[in-house]
C-alpha positions, 0 to 999 in steps of 0.5 A, spaced: 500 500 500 502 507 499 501 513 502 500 520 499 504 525 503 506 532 503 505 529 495 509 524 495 508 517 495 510 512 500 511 504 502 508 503 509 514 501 512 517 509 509 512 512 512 512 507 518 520 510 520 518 517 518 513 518 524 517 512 529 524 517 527 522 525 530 526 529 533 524 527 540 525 520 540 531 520 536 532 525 542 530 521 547 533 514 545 539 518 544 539 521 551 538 514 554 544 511 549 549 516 552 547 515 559 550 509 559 557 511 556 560 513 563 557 507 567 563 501 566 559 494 566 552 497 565 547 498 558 540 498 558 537 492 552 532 496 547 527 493 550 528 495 556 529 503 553 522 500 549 519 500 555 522 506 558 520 510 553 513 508 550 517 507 543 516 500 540 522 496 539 523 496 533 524 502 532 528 504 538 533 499 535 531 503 527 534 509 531 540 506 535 542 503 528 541 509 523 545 513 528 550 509 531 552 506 524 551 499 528 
């Protein structure tokens, strides 16, 4: 199926990421992310940012993956 949006057209999974990806999850799961980095031994799962935050994983992990390079 496709979307027209701000006319252009769009596959649902295009669309899905664009409304997953704003700038205040990415911000969110971002903070969360680096929150860990001076906290030896210690991380936090995608599920657990998930929950954390109301995001669905898979777009949590969308996010670390896009902007991490992972």
């Amino acid at each position: 199926m496709t979307y027209n949006v701000f006319s252009g057209t769009l596959n649902h999974s295009q669309l899905r990421s664009i409304c997953a990806r704003t700038e205040e999850n990415v911000e969110t799961v971002n903070d969360l992310v680096l929150s860990q980095q001076d906290k030896p031994q210690t991380y936090r799962t995608v599920r657990e940012i998930s929950w954390e935050t109301g995001i669905h994983r898979s777009s949590v992990f969308r996010i670390i993956c896009k902007d991490y390079s992972v």
